[in-house]
C-alpha positions as a printed Julia matrix, in Angstrom:
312×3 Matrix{Float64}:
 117.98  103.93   58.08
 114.56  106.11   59.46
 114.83  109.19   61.12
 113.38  107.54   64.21
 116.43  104.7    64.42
 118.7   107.86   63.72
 116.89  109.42   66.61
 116.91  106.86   69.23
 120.89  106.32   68.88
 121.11  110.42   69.31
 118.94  110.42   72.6
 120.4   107.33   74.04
 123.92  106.12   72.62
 125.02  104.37   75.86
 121.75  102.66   75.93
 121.22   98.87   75.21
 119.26   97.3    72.33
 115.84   96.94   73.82
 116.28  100.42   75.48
 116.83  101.99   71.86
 114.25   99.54   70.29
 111.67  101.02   72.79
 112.78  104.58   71.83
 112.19  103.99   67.92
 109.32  102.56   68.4
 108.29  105.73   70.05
 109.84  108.2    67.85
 107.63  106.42   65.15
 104.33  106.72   67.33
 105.24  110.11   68.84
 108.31  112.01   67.02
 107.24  115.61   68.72
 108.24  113.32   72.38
 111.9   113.44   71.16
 112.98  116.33   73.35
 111.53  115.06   76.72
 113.21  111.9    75.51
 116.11  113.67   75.4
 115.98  115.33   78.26
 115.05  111.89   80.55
 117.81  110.05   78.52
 120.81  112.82   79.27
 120.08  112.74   83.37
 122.95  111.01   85.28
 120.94  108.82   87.07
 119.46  107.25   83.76
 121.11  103.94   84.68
 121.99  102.11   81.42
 121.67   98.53   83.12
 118.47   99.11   84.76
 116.8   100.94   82.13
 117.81   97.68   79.94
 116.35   95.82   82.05
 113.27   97.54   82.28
 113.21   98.16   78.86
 113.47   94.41   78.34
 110.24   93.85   80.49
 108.09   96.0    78.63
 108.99   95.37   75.12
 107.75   91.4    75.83
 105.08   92.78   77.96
 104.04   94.67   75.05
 105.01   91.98   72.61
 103.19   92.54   68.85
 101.27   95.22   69.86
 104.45   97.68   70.93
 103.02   99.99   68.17
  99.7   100.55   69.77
 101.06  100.58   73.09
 103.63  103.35   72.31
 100.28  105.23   70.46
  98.21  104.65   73.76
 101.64  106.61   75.57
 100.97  109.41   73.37
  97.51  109.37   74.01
  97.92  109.58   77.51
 100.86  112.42   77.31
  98.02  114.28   75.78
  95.75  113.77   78.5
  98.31  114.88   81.59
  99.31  117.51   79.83
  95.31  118.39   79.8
  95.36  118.22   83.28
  98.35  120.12   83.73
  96.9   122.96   82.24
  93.57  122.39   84.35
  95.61  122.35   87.9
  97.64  125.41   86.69
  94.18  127.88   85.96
  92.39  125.99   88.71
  94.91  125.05   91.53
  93.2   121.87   91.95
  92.42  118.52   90.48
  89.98  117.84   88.44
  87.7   115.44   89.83
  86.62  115.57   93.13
  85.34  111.84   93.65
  86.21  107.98   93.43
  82.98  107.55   91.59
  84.13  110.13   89.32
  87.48  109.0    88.35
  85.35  104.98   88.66
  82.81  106.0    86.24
  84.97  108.02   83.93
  88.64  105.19   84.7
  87.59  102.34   86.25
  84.92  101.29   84.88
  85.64  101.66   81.33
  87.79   98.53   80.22
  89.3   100.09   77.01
  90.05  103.34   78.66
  91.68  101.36   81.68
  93.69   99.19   79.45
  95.29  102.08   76.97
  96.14  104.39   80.67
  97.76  100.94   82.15
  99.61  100.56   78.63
 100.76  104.58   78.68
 102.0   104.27   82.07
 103.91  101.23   81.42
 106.02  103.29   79.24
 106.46  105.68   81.79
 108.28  103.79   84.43
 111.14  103.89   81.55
 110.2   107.24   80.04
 109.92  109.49   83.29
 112.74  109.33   85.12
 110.64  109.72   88.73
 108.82  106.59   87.81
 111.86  104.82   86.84
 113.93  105.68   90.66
 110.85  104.6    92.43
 110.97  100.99   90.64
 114.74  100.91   91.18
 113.77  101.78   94.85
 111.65   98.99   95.02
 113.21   96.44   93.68
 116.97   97.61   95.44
 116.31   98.56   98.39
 112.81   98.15   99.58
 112.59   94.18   98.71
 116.08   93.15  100.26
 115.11   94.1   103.57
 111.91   92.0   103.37
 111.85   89.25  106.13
 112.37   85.61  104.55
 108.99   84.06  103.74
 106.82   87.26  103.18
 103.28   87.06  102.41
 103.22   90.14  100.16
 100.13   92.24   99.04
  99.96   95.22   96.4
  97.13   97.06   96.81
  96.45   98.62   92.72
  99.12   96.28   90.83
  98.12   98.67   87.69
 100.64   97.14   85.26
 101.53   94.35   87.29
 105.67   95.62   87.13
 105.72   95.95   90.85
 104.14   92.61   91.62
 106.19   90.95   89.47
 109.4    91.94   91.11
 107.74   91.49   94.37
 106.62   87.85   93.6
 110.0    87.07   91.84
 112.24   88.0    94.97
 113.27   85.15   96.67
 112.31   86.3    99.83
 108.32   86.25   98.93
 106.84   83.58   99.41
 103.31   84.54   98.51
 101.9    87.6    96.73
  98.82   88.43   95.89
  97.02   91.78   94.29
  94.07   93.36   94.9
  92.04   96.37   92.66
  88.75   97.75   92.12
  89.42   97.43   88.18
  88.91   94.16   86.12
  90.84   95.46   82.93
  93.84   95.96   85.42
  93.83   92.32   86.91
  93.76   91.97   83.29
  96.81   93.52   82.7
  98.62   92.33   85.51
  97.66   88.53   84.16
  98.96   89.75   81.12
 102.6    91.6    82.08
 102.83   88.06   84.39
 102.44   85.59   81.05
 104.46   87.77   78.85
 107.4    87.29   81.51
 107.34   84.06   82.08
 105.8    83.75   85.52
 102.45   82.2    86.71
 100.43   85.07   88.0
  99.62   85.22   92.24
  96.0    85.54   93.58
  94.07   88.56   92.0
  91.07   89.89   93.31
  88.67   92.26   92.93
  88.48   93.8    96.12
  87.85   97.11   97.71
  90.69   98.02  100.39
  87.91   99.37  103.08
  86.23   96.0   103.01
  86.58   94.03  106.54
  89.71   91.1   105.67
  90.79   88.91  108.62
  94.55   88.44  106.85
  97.75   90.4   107.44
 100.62   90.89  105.31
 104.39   91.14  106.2
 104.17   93.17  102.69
 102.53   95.92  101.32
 103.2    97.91   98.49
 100.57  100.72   98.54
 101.76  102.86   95.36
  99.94  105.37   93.53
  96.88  105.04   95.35
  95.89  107.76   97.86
  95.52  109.87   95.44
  93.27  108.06   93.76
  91.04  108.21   97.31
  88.96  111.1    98.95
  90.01  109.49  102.35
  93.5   109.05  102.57
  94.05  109.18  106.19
  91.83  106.21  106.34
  93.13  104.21  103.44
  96.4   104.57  105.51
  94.77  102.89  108.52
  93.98   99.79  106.66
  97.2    99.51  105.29
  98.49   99.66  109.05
  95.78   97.12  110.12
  96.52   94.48  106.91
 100.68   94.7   108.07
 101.5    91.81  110.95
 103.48   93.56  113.91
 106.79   94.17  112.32
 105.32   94.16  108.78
 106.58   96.53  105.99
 105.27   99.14  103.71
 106.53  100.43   99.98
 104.01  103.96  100.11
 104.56  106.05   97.1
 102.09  108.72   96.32
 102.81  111.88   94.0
 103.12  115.64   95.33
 101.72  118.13   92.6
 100.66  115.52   89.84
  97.7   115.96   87.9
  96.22  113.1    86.13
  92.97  111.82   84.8
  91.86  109.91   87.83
  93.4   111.7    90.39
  91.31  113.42   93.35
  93.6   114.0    96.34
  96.31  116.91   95.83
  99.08  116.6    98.12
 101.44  120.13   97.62
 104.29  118.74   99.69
 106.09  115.37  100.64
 106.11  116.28  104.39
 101.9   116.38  103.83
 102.24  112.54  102.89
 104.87  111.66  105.42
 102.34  113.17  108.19
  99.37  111.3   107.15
 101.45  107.97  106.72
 102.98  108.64  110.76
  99.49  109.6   111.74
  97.84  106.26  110.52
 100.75  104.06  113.76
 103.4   103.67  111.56
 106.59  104.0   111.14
 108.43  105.64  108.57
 112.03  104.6   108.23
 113.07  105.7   104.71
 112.52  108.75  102.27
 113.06  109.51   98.82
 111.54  112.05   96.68
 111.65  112.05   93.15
 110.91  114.8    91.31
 109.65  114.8    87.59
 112.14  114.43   84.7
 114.63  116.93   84.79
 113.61  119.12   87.38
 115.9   119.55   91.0
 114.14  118.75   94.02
 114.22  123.18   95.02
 112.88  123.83   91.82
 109.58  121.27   91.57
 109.41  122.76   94.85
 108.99  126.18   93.78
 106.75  125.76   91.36
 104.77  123.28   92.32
 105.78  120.19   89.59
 105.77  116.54   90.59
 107.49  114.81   92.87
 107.31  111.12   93.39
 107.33  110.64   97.18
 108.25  107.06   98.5
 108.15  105.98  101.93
 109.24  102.86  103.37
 107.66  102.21  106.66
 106.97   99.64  108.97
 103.9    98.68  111.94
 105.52   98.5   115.34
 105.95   95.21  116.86
C-alpha cells in the first residue's frame, strides 16, 4: 500500500471512496498539502455525504486526467500563496485592472483552463468553498420559484450551473463569461456528468440585454471588476420583479486575477443594498479552519454569500 493511500485513510477515515480517491490522488501530486488536508478534513462541518458527493462530481469531471488536474491544484496553491504574501507587504491586490487580470487570465486559454481545474479541487479542498456550494444547492435553489429562467454570470467550472440547471425547479439556464477556455470547461464538467450543456455565451455583463432572469447566481465576480457598484446594478436590472440572487464575493482573498479588495462582509452587503435590492440571507464563510473573530482580526478570507431578491 503507498504512503499516499495510507495518508488519505489518516486525513479522512469517515470519508467515502471517491472522497479518499480524490485525496490520494493528491497526496501523490502534492504530499507537502497533507496538513491543510488535514486540517479541512478534521472540521465538523466537513459533511461526509456532501463531500461524497462532490467528490463524485469532480473525479468524472476530471476523468483520465485526475493526475494533471490535482498537479494544476498545486500549481495554483503556489500561486495564492504568492499573492498572499504580496497583500500582506502591500495591503492590496495585485492588479489594479480587468485588462490586467484579461491579458494576464482571461485571455490565455492554458492558463484559464489549469486555474478552472485548481479551483475545482477547491470547492472540496477549502472548506469556505465547499459551505457556499452546499448553500447553493440547499438552500438558495429550493426557494427558487417553479419554472425559473436561471443565469450565472462566470460559470468558471460549470459546478454551480450544473446544480442550477439540474434542479427541478429551472427550467432554463444559461451562462455567460468573458473567457472561451471557461465555456470550455463548463461544456466539459456538463458532458462528464451526464447532462446536455444550457446556452453559453460569450458576453460581457455591461453590454445592453433586453432579457430578465428570475435567477442569478453572480459568484466570485466583483472582485474580478474595478466597478462593482455597477456590476451590481445590472444584476438588479437582468432579475424580473421578484427575481432572486445567489451573490458570493470573498472578503480578504488574494488571488491571481483579483482587483477589488473588500476588508469586510458588511462592505459587500452595502454595495449589494445600494444597487435596489434586497438582501434576505447571510452567511460568511471563513477560510479553512479559521473562526469567523479570528479571519476577522487578521484579515484572512471569508467567503461572503448573500441571497437577495429585486422588489416586486
Amino acid at each position: 500500500m503507498s504512503a499516499a493511500v495510507d495518508a488519505a485513510r489518516e486525513i479522512a477515515p469517515g470519508a467515502g471512496p471517491a472522497t479518499t480517491r480524490l485525496i490520494e490522488a493528491q497526496m501523490r501530486a502534492f504530499p507537502e498539502h497533507e496538513a491543510a488536508l488535514r486540517k479541512r478534513f478534521a472540521l465538523a462541518d466537513a459533511d461526509p455525504i456532501f463531500c461524497e458527493t462532490l467528490a463524485g462530481m469532480i473525479e468524472r469531471i476530471a476523468g483520465e486526467t485526475l493526475a494533471a488536474v490535482c498537479d494544476d491544484y498545486r500549481w495554483l496553491a503556489g500561486a495564492v500563496l504568492e499573492e498572499e504574501l504580496f497583500f500582506r507587504r502591500e495591503g492590496r491586490y495585485r492588479l489594479t485592472s480587468f485588462a490586467e487580470a484579461e491579458a494576464l487570465v482571461y485571455a490565455d486559454a492554458a492558463y484559464m483552463t489549469r486555474y478552472m481545474n485548481g479551483l475545482l479541487l477547491s470547492q472540496l479542498w477549502w472548506a469556505n468553498h465547499t459551505a457556499v456550494l452546499a448553500w447553493f444547492r440547499d438552500r438558495y435553489l429550493p426557494a427558487n420559484r417553479p419554472g425559473a429562467r436561471h443565469l450565472e454570470v462566470g460559470p468558471g467550472h460549470g459546478l454551480f450551473l450544473h446544480l442550477a440547471a439540474s434542479d427541478a425547479r429551472t427550467s432554463e439556464a444559461t451562462g455567460w463569461d468573458v473567457s472561451p477556455a471557461s465555456l470550455d470547461q463548463v461544456r466539459h464538467t456538463f458532458a462528464a456528468l451526464g447532462k446536455a450543456p444550457p446556452p453559453l455565451s460569450l458576453v460581457n455583463l455591461f453590454e445592453p440585454s433586453p432579457e430578465q432572469f428570475d435567477s442569478i447566481c453572480f459568484s466570485e465576480v466583483l472582485e474580478h471588476l474595478e466597478t462593482p457598484a455597477k456590476a451590481l446594478a445590472r444584476v438588479h436590472d437582468l432579475l424580473a420583479p421578484g427575481g432572486r440572487a445567489f451573490i458570493n464575493a470573498p472578503v480578504n482573498s488574494p488571488a491571481p486575477d483579483h482587483i477589488t479588495l473588500f476588508s469586510t462582509p458588511e462592505a459587500i452587503v452595502e454595495l449589494v443594498s445600494g444597487a435596489g435590492l434586497v438582501v434576505e440571507e447571510l452567511l460568511l464563510a471563513p477560510s479553512t479552519g479559521a473562526s469567523l473573530e479570528r479571519a476577522r482580526k487578521f484579515a484572512l478570507a471569508i467567503s461572503t454569500v448573500i441571497i437577495a431578491r429585486r422588489a416586486d
